[in-house]
C-alpha positions in Angstrom: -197.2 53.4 117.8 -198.2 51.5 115.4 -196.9 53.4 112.5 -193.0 52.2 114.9 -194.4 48.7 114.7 -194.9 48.9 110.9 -191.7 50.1 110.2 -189.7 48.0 112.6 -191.5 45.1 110.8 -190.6 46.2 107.1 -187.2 46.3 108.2 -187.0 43.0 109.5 -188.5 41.7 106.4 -186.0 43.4 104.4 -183.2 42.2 106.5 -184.6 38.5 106.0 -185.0 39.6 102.4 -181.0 40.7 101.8 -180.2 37.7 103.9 -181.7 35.3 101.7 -180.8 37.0 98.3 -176.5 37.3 100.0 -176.8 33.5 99.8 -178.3 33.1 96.8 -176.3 35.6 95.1 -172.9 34.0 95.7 -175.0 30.4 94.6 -175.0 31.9 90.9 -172.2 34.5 90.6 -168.4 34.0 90.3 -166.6 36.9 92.2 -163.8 37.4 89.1 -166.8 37.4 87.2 -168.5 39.9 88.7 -165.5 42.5 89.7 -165.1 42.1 85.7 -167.5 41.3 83.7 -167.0 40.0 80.3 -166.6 37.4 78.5 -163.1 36.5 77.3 -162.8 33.3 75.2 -160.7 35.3 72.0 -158.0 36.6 75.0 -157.9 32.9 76.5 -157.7 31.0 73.3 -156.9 32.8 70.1 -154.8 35.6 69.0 -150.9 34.9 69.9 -149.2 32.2 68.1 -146.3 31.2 70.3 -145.8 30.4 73.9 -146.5 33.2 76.3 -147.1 34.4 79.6 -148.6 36.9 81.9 -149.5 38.3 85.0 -152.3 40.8 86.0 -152.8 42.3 89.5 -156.7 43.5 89.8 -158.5 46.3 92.3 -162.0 47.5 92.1 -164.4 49.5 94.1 -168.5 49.7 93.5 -171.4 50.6 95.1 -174.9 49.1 94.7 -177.5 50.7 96.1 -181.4 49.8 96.6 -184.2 52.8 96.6 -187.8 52.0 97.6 -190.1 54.2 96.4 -192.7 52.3 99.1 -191.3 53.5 102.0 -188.8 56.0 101.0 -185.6 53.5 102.3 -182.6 53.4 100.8 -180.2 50.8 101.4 -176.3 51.2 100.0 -173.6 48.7 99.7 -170.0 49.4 99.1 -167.4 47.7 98.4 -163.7 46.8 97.4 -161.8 43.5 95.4 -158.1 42.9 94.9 -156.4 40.1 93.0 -153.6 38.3 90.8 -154.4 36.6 87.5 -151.8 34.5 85.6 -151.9 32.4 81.9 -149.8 30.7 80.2 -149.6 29.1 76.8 -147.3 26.8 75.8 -146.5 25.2 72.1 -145.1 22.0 72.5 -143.9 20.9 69.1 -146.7 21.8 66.0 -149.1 19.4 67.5 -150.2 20.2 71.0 -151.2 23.8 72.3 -151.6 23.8 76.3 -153.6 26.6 78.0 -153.6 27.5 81.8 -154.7 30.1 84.5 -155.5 31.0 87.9 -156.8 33.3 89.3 -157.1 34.8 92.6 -160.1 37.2 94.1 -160.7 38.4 97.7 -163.3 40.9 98.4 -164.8 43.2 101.5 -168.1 45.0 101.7 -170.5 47.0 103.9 -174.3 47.6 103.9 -176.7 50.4 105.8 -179.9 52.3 105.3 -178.7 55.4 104.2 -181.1 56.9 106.7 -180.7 54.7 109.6 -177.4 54.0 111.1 -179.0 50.9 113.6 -178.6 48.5 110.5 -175.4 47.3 108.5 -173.9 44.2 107.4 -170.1 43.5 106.9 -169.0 41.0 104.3 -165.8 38.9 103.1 -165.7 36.8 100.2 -162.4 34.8 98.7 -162.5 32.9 95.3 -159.8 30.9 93.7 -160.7 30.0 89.8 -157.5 27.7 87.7 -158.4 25.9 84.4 -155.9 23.5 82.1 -156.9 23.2 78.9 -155.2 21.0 75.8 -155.6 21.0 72.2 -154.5 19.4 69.2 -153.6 21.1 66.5 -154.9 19.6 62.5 -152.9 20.4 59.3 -156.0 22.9 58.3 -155.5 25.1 61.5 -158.5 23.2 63.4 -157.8 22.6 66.9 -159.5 21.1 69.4 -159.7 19.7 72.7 -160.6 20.2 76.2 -159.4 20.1 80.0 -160.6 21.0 83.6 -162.1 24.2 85.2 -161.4 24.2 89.1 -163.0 26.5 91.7 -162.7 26.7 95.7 -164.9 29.1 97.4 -163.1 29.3 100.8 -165.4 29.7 104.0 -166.5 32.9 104.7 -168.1 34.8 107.6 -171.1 37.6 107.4 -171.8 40.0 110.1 -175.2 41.5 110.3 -176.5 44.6 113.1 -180.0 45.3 112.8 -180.6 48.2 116.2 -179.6 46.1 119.3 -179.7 42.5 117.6 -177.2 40.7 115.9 -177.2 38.0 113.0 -174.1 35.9 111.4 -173.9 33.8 108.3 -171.4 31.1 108.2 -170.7 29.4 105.3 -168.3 26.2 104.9 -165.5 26.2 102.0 -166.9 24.5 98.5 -164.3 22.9 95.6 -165.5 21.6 92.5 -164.1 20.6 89.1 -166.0 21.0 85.9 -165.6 19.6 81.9 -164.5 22.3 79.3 -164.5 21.6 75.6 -162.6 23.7 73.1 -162.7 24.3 69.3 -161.1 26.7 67.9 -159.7 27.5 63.6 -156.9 30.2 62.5 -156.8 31.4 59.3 -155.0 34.0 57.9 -155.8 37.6 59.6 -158.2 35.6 61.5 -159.3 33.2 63.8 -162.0 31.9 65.7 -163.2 29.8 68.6 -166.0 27.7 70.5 -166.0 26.3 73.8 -168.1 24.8 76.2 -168.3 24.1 80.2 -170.7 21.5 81.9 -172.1 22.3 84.8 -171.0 21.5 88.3 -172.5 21.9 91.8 -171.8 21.2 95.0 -173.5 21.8 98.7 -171.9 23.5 101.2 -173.3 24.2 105.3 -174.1 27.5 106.1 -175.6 28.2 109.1 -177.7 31.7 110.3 -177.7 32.8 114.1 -179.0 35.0 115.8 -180.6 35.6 119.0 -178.9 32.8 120.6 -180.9 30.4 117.6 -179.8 29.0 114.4 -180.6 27.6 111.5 -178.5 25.1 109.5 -178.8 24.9 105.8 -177.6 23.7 102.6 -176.7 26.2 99.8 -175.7 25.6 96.0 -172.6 26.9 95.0 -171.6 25.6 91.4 -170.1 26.8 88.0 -172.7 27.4 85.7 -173.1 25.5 82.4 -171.5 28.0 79.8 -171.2 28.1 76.1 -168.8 30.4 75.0 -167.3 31.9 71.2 -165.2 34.2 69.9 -163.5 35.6 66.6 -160.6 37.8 66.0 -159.7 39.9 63.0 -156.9 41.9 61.5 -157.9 44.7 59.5 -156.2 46.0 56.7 -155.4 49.3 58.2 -153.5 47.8 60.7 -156.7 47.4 63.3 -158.1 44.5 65.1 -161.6 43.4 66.2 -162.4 41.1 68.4 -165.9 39.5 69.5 -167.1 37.6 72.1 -170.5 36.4 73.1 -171.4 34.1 76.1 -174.6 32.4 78.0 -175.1 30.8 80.9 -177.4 28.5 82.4 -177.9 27.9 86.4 -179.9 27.1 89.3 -179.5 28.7 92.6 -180.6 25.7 94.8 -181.2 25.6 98.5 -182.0 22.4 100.1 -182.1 23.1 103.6 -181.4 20.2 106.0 -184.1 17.7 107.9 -185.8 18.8 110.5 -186.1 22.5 109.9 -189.6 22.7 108.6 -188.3 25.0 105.4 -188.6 23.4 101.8 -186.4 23.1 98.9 -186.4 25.3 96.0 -184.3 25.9 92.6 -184.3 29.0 90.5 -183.9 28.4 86.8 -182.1 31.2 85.1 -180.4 31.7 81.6 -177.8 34.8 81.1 -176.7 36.1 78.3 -172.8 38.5 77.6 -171.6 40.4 74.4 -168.6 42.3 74.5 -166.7 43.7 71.7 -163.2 45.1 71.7 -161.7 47.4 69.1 -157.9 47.7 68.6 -155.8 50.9 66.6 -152.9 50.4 64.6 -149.7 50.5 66.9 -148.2 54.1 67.0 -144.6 54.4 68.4 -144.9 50.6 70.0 -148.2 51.6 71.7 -151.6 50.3 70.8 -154.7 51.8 72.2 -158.0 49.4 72.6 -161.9 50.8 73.4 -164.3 47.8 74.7 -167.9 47.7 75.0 -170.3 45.3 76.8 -173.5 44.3 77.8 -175.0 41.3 80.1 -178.2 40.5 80.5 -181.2 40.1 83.3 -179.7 37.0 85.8 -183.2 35.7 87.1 -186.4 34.4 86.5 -187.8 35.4 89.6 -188.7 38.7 91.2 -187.3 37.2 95.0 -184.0 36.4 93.3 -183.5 40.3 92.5 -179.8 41.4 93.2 -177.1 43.9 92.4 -175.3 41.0 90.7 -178.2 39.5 88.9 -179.3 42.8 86.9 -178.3 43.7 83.7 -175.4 45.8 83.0 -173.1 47.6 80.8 -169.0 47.8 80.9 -166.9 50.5 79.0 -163.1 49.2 78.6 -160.0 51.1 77.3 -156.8 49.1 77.1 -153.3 50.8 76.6 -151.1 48.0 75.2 -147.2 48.8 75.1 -143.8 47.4 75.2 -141.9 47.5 78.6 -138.4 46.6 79.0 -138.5 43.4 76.7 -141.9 42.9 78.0 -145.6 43.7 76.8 -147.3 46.0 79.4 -151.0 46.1 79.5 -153.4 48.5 81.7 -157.1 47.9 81.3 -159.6 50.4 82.6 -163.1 48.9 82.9 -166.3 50.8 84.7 -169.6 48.9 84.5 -172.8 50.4 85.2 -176.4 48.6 85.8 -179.8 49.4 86.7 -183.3 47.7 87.0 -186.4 48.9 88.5 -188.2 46.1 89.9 -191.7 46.3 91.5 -192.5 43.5 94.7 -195.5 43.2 96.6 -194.4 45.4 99.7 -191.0 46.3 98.0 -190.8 48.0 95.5 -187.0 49.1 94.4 -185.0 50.3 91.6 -181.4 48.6 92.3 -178.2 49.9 90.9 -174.3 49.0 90.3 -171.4 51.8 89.5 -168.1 49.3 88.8 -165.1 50.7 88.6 -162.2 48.0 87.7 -158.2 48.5 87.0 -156.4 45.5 85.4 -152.3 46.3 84.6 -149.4 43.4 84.2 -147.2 42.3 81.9 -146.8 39.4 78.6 -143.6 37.7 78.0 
């Protein structure tokens, strides 16, 4: 009997645990971000030197998955993103270079004990990401400038069974705009480029019922302060390299509202990306391109421990070819992280397997 109670109790913590850590989880990561990770300042800034366009359609699948060596649980979470990405650049005159993009991600997912069908959780997430950004072009090749990043987190629902009890997250719709800077110098067979993106945060409600109560709170949803650089280079033998590095600097914040008897609290972190991409020569108006990436730990604290917050690795091959007047371009990305943490009472090795396809076209 009491062994029953024991468990029953563990699993109510966890649930409580996974509750806390969703929130906080969407608090510090962007959903484009996460369905692709990498940083991308040479493909949004250097590299073509006339006015283009393109589109992108986006599907992914993953599976995260939590293993407790403490009391032999395992929890697994699968899920599914689709999306549409668009840039353009324009040139107008010698002068003025104007970059913008939006993108669009929604995503679905569910949770269970592997070994216990009485618990699951069903989750819905939507993110819409545009920035605008205008530079001004010196008689050197310096540029520089800066515009507007824009994010809206619609609201979202979050379903949660645990044997015959039921929880639900509601959280209210967030929109934000934050500063980006931009530097960037071309140079024969190469360029490069520096940016950088204040951060911005706003609150949204969220509330938490179950068991005919609730709980109303405040959660932190914000773009994180970024500083961002890249360089591109043209090889003599007809390759190109390209570079990019990126870090990051948050606080997943909760500030829960008066009169619940819960206190505030902030979780500093710093995050650091490298991804590097090499291209071969074109053969027969096709140009093959293998990527590879790494990001870093995402918190500084063991209670902020989630499938998006460990560190992880991303494998890309690109097929670049020409399509009907048009550049085509198919991008096959699969991402792979692990990190074996070790909790009072919780001890659990969590894991991500990302698998991401990317295909549209450049006018």
């Amino acid at each position: 009997m009491d062994y029953t109670v024991g468990v029953v109790l563990l699993r109510t913590l966890v649930l409580f645990f996974l509750l806390l850590n969703t929130v906080e989880s969407k608090a510090s990561s962007q959903l484009h971000d996460e369905v692709s990770p990498r940083p991308n300042l040479s493909e949004r800034f250097l590299g073509v030197a006339s006015s283009s366009f393109g589109a992108q359609a986006l599907t992914s699948v993953g599976l995260d998955s939590i293993d407790s060596s403490s009391n032999g649980q395992s929890a697994r979470r699968s899920f599914a993103a689709y999306g549409g990405a668009s840039r353009v650049r324009l040139y107008l005159g010698t002068k003025l270079i104007v970059d913008g993009g939006v993108i669009g991600t929604v995503s679905s997912a569910e949770s269970d004990f592997v070994d216990d069908s009485s618990w699951s959780r069903k989750e819905a997430r939507s993110e819409l990401v545009s920035d605008l950004v205008g530079r001004f072009v010196t008689s050197d090749g310096i540029s520089f400038g800066g515009g507007v990043n824009f994010l809206h987190n619609p609201g979202s629902v979050e379903q949660f069974r645990f044997a015959n009890m039921t929880a639900e997250v509601t959280s209210e719709s967030a929109k934000l705009f934050a500063t980006e800077l931009i530097v960037t110098k071309v140079a024969s067979g190469w360029s490069a480029g520096f940016g950088w993106r204040e951060k911005k945060s706003t609150d949204r409600r969220v509330t938490r019922s179950s068991s005919g109560e609730s709980l109303e709170f405040f959660d932190n949803v914000g773009l994180d302060e970024q500083i961002s650089a890249g360089v591109t280079a043209q090889l003599m033998s007809g390759t190109a390299l390209s570079f990019d590095v990126r870090t990051s600097t948050s606080e997943s914040d909760f500030i829960n509202l008066a009169g619940t008897g819960e206190k505030s609290s902030a979780d500093p972190q710093r995050r650091y990306e490298v991804f590097g991409l090499y291209s071969l020569g074109d053969y027969s108006a096709q140009r093959l391109s293998f990527g590879v990436g790494y990001r870093t730990i995402g918190y500084s604290t063991q209670t902020s421990v989630s499938a998006q917050s460990i560190p992880m690795w991303t494998f890309l091959l690109r097929d670049r070819f020409k399509l009907a007047g048009a550049m085509g371009q198919v991008d096959a990305l699969i991402g792979y992280g692990e990190d074996l943490q070790s909790l009072p009472d919780f001890n659990a090795n969590y894991r991500r397997i990302l698998v991401t396809i990317q295909a549209g076209v450049i006018l």
